[in-house]
C-alpha positions in Angstrom: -2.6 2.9 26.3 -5.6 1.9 28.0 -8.9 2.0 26.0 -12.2 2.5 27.9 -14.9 0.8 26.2 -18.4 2.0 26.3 -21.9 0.1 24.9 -23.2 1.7 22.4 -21.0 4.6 21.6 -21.0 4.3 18.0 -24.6 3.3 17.4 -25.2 6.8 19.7 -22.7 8.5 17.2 -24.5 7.4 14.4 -28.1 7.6 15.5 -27.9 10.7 17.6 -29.2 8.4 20.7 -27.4 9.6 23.5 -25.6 8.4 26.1 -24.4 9.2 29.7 -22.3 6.7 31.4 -19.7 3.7 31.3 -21.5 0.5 31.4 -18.9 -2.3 33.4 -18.5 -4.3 30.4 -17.4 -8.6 29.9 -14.4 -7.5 28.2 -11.2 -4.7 28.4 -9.3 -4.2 25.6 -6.5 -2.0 25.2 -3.5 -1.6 22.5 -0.3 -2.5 22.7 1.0 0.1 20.9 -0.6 2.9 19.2 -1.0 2.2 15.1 2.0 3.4 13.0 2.1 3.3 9.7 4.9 2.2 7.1 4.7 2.3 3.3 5.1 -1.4 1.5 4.6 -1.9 -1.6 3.3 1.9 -2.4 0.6 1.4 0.5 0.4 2.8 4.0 0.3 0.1 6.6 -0.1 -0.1 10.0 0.6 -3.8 12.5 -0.5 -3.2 15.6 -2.8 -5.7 18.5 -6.1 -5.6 20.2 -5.4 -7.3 23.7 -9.0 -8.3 24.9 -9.2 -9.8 28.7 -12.1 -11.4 29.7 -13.3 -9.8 33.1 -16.2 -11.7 33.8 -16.8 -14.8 35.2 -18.1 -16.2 32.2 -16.4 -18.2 29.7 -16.5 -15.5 26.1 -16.2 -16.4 22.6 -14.6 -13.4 20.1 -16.6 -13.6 16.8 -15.7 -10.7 15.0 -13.2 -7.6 15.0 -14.2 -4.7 12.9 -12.0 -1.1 12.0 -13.1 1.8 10.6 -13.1 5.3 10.3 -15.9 6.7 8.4 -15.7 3.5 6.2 -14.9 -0.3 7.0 -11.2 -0.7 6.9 -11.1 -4.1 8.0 -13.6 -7.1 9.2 -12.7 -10.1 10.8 -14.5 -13.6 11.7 -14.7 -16.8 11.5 -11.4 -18.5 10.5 -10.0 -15.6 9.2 -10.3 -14.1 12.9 -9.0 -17.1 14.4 -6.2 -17.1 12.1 -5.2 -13.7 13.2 -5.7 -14.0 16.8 -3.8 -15.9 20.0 -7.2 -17.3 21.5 -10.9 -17.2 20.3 -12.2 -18.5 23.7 -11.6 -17.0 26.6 -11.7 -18.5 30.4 -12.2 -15.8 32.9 -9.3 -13.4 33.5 -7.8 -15.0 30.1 -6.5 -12.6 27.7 -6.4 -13.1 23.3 -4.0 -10.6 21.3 -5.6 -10.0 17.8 -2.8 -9.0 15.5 -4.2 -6.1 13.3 -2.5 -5.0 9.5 -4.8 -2.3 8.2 -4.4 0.0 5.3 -4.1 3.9 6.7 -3.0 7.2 6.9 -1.2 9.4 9.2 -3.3 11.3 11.7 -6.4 9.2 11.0 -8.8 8.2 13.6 -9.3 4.7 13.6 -12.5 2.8 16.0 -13.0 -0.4 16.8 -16.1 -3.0 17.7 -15.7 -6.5 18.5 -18.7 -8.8 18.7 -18.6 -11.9 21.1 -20.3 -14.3 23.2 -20.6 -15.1 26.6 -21.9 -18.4 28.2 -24.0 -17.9 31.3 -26.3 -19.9 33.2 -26.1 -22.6 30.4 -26.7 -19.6 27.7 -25.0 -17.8 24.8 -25.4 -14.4 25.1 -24.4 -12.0 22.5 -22.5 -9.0 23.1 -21.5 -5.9 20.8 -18.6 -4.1 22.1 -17.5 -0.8 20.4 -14.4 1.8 21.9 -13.2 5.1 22.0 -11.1 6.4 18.8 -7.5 5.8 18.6 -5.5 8.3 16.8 -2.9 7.1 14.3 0.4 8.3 14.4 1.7 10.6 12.5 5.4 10.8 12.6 7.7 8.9 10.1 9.0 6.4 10.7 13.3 5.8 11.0 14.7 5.8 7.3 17.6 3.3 7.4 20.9 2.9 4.9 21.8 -0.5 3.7 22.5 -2.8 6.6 24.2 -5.8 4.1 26.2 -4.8 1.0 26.0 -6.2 -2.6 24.1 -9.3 -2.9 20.9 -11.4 -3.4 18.5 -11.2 -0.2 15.0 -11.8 1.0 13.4 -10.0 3.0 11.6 -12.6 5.3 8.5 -12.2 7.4 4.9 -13.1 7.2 2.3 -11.3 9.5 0.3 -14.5 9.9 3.1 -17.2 10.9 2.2 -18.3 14.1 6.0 -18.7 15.3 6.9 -15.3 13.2 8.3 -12.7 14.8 5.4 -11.0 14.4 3.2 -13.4 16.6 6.0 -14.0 19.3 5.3 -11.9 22.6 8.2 -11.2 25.3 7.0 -11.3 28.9 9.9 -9.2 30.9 9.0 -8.6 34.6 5.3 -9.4 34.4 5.2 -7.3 31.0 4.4 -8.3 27.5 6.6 -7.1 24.7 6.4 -7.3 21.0 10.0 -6.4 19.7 9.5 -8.4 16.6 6.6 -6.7 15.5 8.4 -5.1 12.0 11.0 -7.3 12.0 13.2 -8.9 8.7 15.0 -11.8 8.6 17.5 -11.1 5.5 18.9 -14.5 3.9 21.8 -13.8 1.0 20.5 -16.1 -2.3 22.1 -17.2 -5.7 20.6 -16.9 -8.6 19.0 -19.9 -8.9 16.9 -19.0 -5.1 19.5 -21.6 -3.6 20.8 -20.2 0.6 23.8 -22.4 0.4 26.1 -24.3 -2.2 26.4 -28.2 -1.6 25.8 -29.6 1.9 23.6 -27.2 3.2 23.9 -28.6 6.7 27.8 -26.7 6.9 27.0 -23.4 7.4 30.3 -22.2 6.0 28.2 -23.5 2.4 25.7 -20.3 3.1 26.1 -17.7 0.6 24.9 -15.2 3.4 27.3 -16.1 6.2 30.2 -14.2 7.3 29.2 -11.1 5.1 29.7 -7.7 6.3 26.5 -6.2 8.6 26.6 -2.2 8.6 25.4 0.5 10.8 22.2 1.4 8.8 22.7 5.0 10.4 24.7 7.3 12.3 24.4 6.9 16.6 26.1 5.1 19.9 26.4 1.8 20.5 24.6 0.9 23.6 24.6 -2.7 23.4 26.8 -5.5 22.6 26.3 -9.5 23.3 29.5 -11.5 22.1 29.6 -14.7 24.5 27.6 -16.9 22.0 29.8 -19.8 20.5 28.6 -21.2 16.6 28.0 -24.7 15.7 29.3 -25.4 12.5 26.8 -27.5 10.9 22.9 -26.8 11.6 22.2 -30.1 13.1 24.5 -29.6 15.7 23.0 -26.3 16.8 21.8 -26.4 20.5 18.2 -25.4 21.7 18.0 -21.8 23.1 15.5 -20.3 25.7 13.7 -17.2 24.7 16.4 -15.3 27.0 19.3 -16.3 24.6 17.0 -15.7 21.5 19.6 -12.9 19.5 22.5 -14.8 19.6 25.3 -12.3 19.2 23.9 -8.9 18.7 24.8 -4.9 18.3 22.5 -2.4 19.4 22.9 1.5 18.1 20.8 4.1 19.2 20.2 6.2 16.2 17.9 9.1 18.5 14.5 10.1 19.1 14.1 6.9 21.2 14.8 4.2 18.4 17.3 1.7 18.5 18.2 -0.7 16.1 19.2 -4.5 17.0 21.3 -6.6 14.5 21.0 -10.1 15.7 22.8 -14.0 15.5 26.0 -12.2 14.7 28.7 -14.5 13.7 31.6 -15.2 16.8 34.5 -12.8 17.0 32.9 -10.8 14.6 31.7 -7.6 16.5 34.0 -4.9 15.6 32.2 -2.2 18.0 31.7 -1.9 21.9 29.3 -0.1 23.5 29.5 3.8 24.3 31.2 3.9 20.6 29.8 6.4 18.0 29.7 4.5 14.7 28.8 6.1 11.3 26.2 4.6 8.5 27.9 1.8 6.7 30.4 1.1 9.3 30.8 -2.2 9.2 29.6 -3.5 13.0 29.7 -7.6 12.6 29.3 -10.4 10.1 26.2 -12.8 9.2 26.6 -15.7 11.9 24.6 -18.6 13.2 23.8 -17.5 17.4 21.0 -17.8 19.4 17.4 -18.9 18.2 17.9 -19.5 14.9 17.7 -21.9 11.7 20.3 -21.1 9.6 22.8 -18.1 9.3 20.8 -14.9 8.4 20.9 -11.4 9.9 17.8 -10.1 11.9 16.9 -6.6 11.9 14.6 -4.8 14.1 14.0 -1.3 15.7 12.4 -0.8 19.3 11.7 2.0 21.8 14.6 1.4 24.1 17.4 -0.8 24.4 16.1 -3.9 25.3 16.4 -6.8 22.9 13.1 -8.2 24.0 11.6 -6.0 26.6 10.6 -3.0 24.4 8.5 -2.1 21.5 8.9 -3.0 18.2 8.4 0.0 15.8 8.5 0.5 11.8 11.2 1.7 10.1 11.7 2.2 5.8 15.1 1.5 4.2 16.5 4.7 2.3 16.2 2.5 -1.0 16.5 -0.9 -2.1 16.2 -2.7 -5.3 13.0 -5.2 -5.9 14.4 -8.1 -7.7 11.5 -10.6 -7.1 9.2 -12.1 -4.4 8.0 -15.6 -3.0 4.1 -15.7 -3.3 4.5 -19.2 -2.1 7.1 -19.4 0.8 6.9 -23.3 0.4 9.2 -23.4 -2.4 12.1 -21.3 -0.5 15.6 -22.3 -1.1 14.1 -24.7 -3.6 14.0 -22.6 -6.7 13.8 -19.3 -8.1 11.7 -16.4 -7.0 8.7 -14.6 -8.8 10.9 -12.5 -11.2 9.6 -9.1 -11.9 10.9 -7.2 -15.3 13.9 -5.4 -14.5 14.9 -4.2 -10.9 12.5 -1.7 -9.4 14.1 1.2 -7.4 12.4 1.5 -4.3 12.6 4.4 -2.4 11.8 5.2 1.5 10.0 1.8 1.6 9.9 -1.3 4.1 9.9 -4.4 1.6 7.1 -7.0 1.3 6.9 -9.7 2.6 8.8 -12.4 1.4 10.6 -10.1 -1.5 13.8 -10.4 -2.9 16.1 -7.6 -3.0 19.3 -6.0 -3.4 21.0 -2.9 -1.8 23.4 -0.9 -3.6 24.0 0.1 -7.0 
């Protein structure tokens, strides 16, 4: 979706000053996918990313992103900005991705402005760039079943890790793809927050590996990888290129243009082919240790098409789940317990936080 950006549209809005034409501007910035909001943690959420390019010949600076509607959703500088964004300083033609999570609603209208500099001539010159409205959208997103059975597991992902799959873009034939954007690691834990009994370098010791993965909903298979072989301690795992990233992986197309990808499945595991229907809770593969990966875990994501990484990551709620607990401090993961809450929580049409511990099931 290409965003045409025009000076002073929203001081015009808001002053009644009026304005004709399109002014060629320093900067383009478009979305990479419209804003779609999930619940988490009882709040309405959208991830989505400004890409700015700098068109000029000048070298530009971003200093601040704002969003709003009629009020100020979200504003970001200094290190918080850079923190949130690929590149603060631009060379000509170079582009930055600002990675956007902002509280909304459903059909909203959402505007953005992004202040910046340019250097010319030996100068700083400031700019003030504001853009069209963007419409949230409205639909729901996918409500999946359980894609693990009984058990201990986080839920891990953190918007603002710079190797998450949140950050990590996908260039396929000159394109750039964010299939991670909504995606969960799930890691199976005791109850002490321990991943593996004794020598945690045998991945047979991992509470999580070689458990059942499920369909999490009715549809086809239309996409299978199985030629991945498994190292059976981590320090013998070899170094894969972006192209092998998922390991072993089954993709299902669950309709309306979603498909959901269950990735580093274990060898010899993969009970389904493509072309098959499968039904929720069939079970379609084990936990394994393939592709890019640190330990045995199943990733889950849904995209816009069937392609691993050249498509669109989109959100998607789990049917219900069970809050146990959460990390506030990833740093102590697999070290020791979680952040206990009183009694489980039922959660119910919700993506889990990030970082929680849950448990699907009864």
């Amino acid at each position: 979706m290409r965003i045409i950006l025009f000076v002073g549209f929203l001081s015009g809005m808001f002053t009644g000053a009026a304005f004709s034409q399109a002014v060629i501007n320093d900067i383009d910035v478009q979305f990479q996918q419209a804003p779609w909001p999930v619940t988490i943690d009882g709040l309405s959420v959208a991830y989505y990313e400004l890409r700015v390019t700098n068109v000029s010949s000048d070298t530009v600076r971003l200093l601040k992103v704002t969003v709003f509607d009629s009020k100020m959703l979200l504003v970001s500088e200094g290190e918080e900005l850079k923190g949130r964004t690929s590149a603060i300083t631009l060379a000509p033609r170079a582009v930055a991705i600002v990675y956007l999570e902002v509280s909304v609603k459903g059909g909203q209208r959402l505007l953005h402005s992004v202040d910046y500099v340019s250097l010319h001539a030996g100068k700083e010159i400031s700019h003030v760039y504001n853009h069209s409205p963007v419409d949230v959208t409205k639909g729901a997103p996918p409500v999946l079943g359980a894609p693990l059975g009984d058990g201990t597991w986080a839920a891990i992902y953190e918007p603002v890790w710079a190797r998450g799959h949140r950050r990590v873009v996908f260039t396929i034939d000159g394109v750039d793809y964010l299939p991670g954007r909504f995606a969960i690691d799930f890691m199976r834990l005791d109850s002490a927050g321990h991943y593996a009994s004794g020598n945690e370098n045998v991945i047979a010791n991992w509470y999580g590996y070689g458990n059942p993965v499920l369909a999490v909903a009715d549809g086809v298979v239309v996409g299978t990888r199985t030629d991945f072989v498994e190292s059976p301690t981590l320090s013998g795992h070899p170094k894969y290129t972006s192209v092998d990233a998922t390991g072993n992986y089954v993709a299902i197309d669950i309709g309306h243009d979603q498909v959901v990808f269950c990735e580093h499945l274990k060898p010899g595991s993969i009970r389904v082919a493509p072309g098959q229907k499968v039904s929720k809770g069939d079970v379609i593969g084990a936990v394994g240790f393939t592709g890019q990966s640190t330990g045995p875990h199943l990733h889950l994501h849904v995209a816009n098409r069937n392609a691993p990484l050249g498509a669109e990551g989109i959100p998607f709620v789990f049917e219900s789940f069970r809050l146990l607990g959460r990390y506030p401090d990833f740093g102590v993961f697999g070290k020791g317990p979680w952040e206990g809450i009183t009694g489980a929580v039922g959660v119910v049409k919700e993506r889990p936080g990030k970082n929680v511990v849950i448990g699907f099931g009864k």
